[in-house]
N, C-alpha and C positions, 0 to 999 in steps of 0.2 A: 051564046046560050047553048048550042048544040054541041058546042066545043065542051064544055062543063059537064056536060052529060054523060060523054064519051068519054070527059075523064073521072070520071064519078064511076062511071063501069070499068074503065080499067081498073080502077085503082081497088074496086070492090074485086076482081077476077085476081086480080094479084096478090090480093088478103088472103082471099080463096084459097089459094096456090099456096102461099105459105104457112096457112093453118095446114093443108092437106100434107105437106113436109114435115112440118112440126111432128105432126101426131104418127106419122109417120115412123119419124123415129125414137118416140116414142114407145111406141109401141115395140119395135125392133130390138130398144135396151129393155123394155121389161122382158121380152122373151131371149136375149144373152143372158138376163141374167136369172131369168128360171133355169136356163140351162148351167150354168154356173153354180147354183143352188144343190142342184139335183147330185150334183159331179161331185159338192163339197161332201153330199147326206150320202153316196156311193161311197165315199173312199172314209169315212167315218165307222 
């Protein structure tokens, strides 16, 4: 019982952890490619 618990918390902390990744780089390509954007409306 105690054991399910603590794996019910890991397994929520390690969700955690890869939504925090996810969005991560996410976030990371939106702003490559704002920068990208910018570089294409510069040289136009």
């Amino acid at each position: 019982m105690i054991q399910d618990a603590q794996d019910d918390a890991t397994a929520t902390r390690t969700g955690e952890n890869i939504g925090r990744q996810i969005t991560a780089l996410i976030v990371n390509d939106i702003q490559e490619n704002g920068v990208i954007i910018k570089s294409i409306r510069n040289a136009a």
